[in-house]
N, C-alpha and C positions, 0 to 999 in steps of 0.2 A: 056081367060082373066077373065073372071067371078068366073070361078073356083080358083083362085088366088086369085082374091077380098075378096072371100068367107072364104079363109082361112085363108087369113090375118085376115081379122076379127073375126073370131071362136080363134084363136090365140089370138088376145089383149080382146078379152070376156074373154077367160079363165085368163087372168092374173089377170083380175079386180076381177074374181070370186075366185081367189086363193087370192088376199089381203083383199077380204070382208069377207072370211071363217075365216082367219084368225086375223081380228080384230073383229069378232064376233062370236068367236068361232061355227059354224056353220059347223057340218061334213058333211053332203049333197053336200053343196055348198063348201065343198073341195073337195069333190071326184068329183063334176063335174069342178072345176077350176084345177085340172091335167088332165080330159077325155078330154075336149076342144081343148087344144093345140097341143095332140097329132090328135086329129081328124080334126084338121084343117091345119096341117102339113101335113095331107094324102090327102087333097081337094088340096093344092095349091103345092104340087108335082104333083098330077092327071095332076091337071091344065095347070102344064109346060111343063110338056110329053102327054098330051092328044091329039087328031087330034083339029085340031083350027076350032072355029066355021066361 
């Protein structure tokens, strides 16, 4: 369940970090506001198929 939480929220982090990149043009914090969501897509699938704690 953690792991789920977890990726929930690396997910709505990145979306904040992909609308802040891009209203301040800031490429860093684009390429981490697309790595985010996809790495927190892979925590909270873990999550779902993981053994439960």
């Amino acid at each position: 369940m953690k792991k789920i939480l977890f990726g929930i929220a690396l997910i709505l982090f990145g979306f904040f970090c992909f609308y802040v990149s891009v209203e301040a043009n800031w490429l860093i914090v684009h390429i981490l506001g697309l790595l985010f969501p996809v790495i927190g897509l892979a925590f909270a699938i873990n999550g779902f198929w993981g053994k439960g704690e």
